[in-house]
MIDOSE-1310 file (N, C-alpha, C; in nm, 2 decimals, decimal comma, always signed):
residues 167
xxxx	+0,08/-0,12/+0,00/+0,00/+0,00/+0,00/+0,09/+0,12/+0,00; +0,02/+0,21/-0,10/+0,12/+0,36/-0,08/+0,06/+0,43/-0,03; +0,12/+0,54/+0,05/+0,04/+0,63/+0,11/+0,12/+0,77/+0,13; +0,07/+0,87/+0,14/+0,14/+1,02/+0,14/+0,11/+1,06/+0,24
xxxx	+0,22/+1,10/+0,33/+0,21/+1,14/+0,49/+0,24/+1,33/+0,47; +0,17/+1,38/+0,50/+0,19/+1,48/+0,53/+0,21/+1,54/+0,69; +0,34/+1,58/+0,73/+0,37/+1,63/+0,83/+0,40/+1,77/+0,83; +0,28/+1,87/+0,87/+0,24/+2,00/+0,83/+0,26/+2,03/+0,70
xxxx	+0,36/+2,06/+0,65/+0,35/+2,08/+0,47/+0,43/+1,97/+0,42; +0,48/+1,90/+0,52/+0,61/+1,83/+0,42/+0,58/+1,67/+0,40; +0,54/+1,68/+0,26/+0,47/+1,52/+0,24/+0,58/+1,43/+0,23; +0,57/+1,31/+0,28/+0,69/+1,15/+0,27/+0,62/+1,07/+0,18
xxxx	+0,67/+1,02/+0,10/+0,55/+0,88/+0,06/+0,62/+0,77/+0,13; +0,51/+0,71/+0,18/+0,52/+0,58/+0,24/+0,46/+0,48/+0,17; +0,54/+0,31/+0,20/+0,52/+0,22/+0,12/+0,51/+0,14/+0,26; +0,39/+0,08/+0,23/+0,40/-0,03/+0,38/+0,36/-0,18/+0,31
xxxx	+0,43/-0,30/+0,33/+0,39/-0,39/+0,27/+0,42/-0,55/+0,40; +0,35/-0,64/+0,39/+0,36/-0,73/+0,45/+0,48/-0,82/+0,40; +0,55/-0,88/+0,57/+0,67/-0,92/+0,52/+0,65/-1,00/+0,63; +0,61/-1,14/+0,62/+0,62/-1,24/+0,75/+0,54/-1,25/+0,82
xxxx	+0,55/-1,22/+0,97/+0,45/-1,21/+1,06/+0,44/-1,06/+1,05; +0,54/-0,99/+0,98/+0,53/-0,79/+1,04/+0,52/-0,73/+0,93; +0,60/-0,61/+0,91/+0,55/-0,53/+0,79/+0,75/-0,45/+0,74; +0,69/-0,43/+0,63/+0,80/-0,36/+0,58/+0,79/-0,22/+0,54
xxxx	+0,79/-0,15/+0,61/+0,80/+0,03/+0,58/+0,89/+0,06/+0,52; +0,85/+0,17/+0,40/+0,98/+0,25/+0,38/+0,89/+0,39/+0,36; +1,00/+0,49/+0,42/+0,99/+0,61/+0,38/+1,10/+0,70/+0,33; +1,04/+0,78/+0,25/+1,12/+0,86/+0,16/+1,23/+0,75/+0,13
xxxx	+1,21/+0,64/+0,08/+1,32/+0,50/+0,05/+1,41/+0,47/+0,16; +1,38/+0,50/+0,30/+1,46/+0,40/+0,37/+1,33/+0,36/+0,47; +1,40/+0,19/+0,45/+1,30/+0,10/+0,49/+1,37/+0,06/+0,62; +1,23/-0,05/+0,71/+1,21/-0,06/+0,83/+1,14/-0,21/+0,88
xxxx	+1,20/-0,27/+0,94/+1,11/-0,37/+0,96/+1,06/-0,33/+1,07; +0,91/-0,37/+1,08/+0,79/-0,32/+1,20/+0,71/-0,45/+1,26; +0,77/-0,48/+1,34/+0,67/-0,59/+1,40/+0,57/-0,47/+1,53; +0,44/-0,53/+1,53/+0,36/-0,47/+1,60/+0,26/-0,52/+1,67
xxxx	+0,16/-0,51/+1,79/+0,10/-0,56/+1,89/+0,00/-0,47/+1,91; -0,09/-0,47/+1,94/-0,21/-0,40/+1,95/-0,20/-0,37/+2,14; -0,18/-0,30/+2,21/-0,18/-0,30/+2,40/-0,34/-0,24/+2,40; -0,40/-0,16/+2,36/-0,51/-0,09/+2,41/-0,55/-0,01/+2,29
xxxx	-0,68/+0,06/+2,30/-0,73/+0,12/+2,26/-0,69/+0,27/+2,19; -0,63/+0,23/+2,06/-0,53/+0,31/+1,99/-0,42/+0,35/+2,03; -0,38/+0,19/+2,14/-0,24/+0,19/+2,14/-0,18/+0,09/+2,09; -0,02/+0,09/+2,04/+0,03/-0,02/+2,00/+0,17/+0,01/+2,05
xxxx	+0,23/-0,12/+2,07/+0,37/-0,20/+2,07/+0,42/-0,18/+1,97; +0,49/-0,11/+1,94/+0,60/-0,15/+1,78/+0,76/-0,16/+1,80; +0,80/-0,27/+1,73/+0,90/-0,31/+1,74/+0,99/-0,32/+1,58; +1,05/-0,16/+1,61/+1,13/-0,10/+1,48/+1,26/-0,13/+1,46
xxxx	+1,29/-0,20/+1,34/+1,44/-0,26/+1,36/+1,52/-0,31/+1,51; +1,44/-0,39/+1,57/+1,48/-0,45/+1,68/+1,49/-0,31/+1,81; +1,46/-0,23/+1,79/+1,40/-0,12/+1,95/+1,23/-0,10/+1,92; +1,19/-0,08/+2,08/+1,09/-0,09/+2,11/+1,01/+0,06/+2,12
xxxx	+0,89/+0,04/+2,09/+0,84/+0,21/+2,09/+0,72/+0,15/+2,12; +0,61/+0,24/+2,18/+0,49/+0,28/+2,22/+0,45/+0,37/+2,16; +0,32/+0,34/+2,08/+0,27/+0,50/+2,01/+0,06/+0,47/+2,00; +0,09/+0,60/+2,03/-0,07/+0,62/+2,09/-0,11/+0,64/+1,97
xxxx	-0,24/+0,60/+1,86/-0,33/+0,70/+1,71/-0,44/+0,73/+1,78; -0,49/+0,87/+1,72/-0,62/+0,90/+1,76/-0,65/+0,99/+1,59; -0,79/+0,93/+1,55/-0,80/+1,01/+1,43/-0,89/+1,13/+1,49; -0,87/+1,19/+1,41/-0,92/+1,35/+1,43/-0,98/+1,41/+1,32
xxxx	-1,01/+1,34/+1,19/-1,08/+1,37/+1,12/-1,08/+1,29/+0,99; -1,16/+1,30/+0,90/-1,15/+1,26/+0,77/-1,00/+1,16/+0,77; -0,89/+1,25/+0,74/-0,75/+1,19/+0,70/-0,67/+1,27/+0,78; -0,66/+1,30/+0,92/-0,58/+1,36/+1,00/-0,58/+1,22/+1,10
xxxx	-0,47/+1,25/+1,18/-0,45/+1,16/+1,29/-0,37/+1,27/+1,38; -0,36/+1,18/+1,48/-0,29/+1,22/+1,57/-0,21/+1,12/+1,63; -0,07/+1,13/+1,62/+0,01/+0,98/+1,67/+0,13/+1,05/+1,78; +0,13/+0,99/+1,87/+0,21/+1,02/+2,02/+0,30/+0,86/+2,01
xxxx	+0,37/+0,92/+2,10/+0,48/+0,86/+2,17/+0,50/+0,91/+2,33; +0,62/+0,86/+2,40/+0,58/+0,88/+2,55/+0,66/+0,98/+2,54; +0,75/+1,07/+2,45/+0,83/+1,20/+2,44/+0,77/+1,29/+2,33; +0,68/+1,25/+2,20/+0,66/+1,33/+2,14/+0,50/+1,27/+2,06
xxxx	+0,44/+1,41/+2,03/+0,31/+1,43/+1,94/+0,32/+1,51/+1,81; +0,24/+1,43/+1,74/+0,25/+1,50/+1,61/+0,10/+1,47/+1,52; +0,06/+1,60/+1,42/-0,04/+1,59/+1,39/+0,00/+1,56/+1,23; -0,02/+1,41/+1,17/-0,04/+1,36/+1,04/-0,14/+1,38/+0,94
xxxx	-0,14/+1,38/+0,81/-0,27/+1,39/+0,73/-0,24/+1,24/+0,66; -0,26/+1,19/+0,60/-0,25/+1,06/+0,54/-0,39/+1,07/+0,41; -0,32/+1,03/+0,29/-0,34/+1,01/+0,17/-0,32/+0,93/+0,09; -0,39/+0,89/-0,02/-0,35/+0,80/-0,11/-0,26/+0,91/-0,23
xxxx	-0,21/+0,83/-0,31/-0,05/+0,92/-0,36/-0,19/+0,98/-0,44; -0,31/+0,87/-0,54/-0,40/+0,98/-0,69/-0,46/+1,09/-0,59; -0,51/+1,11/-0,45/-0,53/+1,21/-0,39/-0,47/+1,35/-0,36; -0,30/+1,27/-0,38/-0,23/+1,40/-0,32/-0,22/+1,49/-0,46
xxxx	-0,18/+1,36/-0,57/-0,15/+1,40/-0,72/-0,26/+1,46/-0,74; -0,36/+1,47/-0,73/-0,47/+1,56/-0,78/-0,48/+1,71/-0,73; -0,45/+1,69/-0,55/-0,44/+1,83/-0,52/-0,38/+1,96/-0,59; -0,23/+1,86/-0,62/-0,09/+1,94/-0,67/-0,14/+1,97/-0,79
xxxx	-0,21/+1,93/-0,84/-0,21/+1,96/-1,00/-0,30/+2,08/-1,02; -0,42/+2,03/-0,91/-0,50/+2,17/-0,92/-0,45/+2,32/-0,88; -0,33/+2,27/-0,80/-0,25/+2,42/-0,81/-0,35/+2,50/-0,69; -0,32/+2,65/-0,74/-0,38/+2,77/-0,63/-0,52/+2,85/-0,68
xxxx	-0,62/+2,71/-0,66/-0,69/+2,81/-0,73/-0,81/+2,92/-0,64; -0,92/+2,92/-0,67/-0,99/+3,03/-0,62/-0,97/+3,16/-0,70; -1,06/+3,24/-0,63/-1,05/+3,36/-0,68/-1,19/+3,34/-0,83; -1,16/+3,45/-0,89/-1,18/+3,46/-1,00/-1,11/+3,43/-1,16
xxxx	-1,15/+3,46/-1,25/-1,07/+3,41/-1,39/-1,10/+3,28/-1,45; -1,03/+3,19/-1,49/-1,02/+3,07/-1,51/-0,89/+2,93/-1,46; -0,93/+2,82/-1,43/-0,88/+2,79/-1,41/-0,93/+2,63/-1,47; -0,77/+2,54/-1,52/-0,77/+2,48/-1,61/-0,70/+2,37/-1,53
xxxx	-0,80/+2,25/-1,50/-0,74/+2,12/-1,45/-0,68/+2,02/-1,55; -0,51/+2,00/-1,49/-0,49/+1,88/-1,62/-0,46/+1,71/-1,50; -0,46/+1,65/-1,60/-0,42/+1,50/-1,56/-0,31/+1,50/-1,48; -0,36/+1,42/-1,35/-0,20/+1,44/-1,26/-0,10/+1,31/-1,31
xxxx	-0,19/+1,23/-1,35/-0,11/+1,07/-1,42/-0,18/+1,03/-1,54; -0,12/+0,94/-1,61/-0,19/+0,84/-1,73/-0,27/+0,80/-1,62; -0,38/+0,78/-1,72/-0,52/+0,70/-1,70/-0,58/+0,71/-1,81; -0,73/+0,69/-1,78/-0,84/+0,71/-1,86/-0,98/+0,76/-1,82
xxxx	-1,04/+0,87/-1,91/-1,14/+0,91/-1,86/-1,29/+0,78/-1,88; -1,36/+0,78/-1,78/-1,46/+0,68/-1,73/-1,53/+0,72/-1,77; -1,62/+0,87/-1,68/-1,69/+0,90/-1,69/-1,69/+1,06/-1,68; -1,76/+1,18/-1,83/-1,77/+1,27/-1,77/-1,92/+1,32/-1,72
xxxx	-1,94/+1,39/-1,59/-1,99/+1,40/-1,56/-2,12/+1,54/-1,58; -2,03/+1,65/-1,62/-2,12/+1,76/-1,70/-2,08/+1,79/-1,80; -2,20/+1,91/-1,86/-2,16/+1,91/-2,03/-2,11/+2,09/-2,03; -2,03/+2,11/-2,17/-1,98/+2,25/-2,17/-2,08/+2,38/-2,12
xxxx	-2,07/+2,46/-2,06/-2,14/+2,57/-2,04/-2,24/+2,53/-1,89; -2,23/+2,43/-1,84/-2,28/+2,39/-1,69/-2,24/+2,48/-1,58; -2,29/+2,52/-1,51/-2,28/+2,55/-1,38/-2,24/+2,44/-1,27; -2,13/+2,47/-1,18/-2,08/+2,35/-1,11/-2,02/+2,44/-1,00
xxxx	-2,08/+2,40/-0,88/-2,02/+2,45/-0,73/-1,89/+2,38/-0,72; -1,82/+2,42/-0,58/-1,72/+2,40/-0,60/-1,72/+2,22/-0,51; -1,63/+2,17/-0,56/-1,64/+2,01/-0,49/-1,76/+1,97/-0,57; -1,81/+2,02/-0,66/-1,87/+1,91/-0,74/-1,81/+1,80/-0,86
xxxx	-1,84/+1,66/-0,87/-1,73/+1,58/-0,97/-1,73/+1,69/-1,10; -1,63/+1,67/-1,16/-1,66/+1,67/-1,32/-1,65/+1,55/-1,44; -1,57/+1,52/-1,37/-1,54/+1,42/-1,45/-1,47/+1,29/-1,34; -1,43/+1,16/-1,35/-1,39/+1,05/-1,35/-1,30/+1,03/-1,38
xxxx	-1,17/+1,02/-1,36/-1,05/+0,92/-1,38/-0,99/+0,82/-1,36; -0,96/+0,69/-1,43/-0,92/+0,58/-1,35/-0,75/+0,56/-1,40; -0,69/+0,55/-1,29/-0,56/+0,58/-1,32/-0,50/+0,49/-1,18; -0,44/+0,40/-1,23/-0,36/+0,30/-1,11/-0,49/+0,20/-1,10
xxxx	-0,55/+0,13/-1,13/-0,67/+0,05/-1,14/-0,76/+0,11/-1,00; -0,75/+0,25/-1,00/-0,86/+0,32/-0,91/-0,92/+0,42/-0,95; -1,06/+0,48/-0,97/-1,12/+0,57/-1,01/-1,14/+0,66/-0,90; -1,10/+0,78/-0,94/-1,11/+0,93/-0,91/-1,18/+1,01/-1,00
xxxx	-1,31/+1,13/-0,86/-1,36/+1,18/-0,93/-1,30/+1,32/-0,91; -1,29/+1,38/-1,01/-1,21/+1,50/-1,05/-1,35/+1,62/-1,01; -1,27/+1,71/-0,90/-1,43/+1,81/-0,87/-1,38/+1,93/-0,89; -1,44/+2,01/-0,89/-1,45/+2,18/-0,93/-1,35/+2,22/-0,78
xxxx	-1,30/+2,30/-0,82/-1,23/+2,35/-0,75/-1,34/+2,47/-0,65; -1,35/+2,53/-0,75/-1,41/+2,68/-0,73/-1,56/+2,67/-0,80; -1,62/+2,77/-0,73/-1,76/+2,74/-0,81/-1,71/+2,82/-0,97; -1,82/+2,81/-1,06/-1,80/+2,85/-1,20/-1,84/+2,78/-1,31
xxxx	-1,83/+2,80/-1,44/-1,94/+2,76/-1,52/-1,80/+2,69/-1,63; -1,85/+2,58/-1,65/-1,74/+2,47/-1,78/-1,71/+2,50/-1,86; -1,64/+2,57/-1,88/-1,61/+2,69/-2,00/-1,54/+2,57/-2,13; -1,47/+2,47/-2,06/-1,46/+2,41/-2,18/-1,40/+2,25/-2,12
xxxx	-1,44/+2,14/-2,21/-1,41/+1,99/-2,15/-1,30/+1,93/-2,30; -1,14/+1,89/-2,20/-1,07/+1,85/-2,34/-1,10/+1,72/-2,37; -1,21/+1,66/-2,29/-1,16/+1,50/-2,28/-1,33/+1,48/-2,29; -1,29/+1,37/-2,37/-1,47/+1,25/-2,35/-1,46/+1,11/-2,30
xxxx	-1,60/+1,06/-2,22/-1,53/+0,93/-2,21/-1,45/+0,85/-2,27; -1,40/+0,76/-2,22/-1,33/+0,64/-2,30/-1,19/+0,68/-2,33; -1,16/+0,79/-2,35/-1,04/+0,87/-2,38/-0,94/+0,82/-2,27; -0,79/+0,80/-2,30/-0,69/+0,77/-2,27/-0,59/+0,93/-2,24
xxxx	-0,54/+0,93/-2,10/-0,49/+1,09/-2,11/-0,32/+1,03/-2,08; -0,26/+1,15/-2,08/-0,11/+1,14/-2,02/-0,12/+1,26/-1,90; -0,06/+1,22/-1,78/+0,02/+1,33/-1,70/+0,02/+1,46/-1,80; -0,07/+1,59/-1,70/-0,03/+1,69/-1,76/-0,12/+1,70/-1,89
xxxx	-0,20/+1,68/-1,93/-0,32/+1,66/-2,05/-0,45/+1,76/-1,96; -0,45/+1,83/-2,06/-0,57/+1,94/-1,99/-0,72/+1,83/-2,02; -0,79/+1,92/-1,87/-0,92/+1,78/-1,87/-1,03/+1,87/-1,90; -1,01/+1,97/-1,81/-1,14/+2,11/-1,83/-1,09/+2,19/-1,77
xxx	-1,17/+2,34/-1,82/-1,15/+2,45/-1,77/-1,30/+2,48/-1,71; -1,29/+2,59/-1,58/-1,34/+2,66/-1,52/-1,36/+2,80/-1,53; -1,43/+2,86/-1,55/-1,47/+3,07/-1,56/-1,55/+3,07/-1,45
């Protein structure tokens, strides 16, 4: 499983995979073997390259957590990598003007979901991407009306392939 750890701005990607009775971590490419034990109620025993740790999770929201130790706390966001890739791509938007979402990876579009000249609030889908054999729905950033769609279903994109614009 991959995952994107954000620790206040600074994302890691993490790879966690099963290795025996335990697991095999790597971040930012250095890996870890993690044997672990469940003690209590969002607490666990972990046993990291042969030393021992204690660490408390508490989720706090959607994709935040909160993970302690008996010396230190820290607040995590946790993501799947087409999640984070989407964010990034959409850049800084708001405001007014236009604004023009492209493909954050190869995929293919599934499904689009409105047609040109639509009205669409903001966080509504527009379209569907399946890219890594997982479908993401691509939403409006900003509210505004579909000024223009590069893609129709069935279509095959590349990283960086414009999908729609927003006015």
């Amino acid at each position: 499983m991959d995952l994107i750890v954000r620790q206040g701005a600074e994302p890691r990607r993490v790879k966690v995979e099963r290795a025996g009775d335990g697991w095999q971590v790597t971040v930012d490419g250095q890996s870890y073997r993690i044997d672990s034990a469940t003690v209590g109620s969002g607490s666990s025993s972990l046993l990291i390259d042969g030393e021992q740790h204690e660490v408390w999770v508490r989720r706090l929201g959607d994709d935040r957590y909160s993970v302690s130790t008996s010396s230190h706390s820290e607040e995590v966001t946790v993501v799947d990598p087409l999640t984070y890739l989407a964010e990034e791509s959409r850049g800084g938007s708001g405001g007014s003007g236009r604004d023009q979402v492209t493909a954050y990876m190869p995929g293919r579009v599934v499904a689009v979901l409105v047609q040109e000249g639509e009205v669409v609030e903001e966080g509504q889908g527009v379209l569907v991407l399946e890219a890594m054999k997982m479908e993401n729905e691509i939403a409006a950033e900003r509210p505004g009306t579909v000024k223009k769609l590069f893609v129709e279903t069935g279509q095959p994109v590349e990283g960086g392939d414009p999908l729609f614009e927003i006015e």
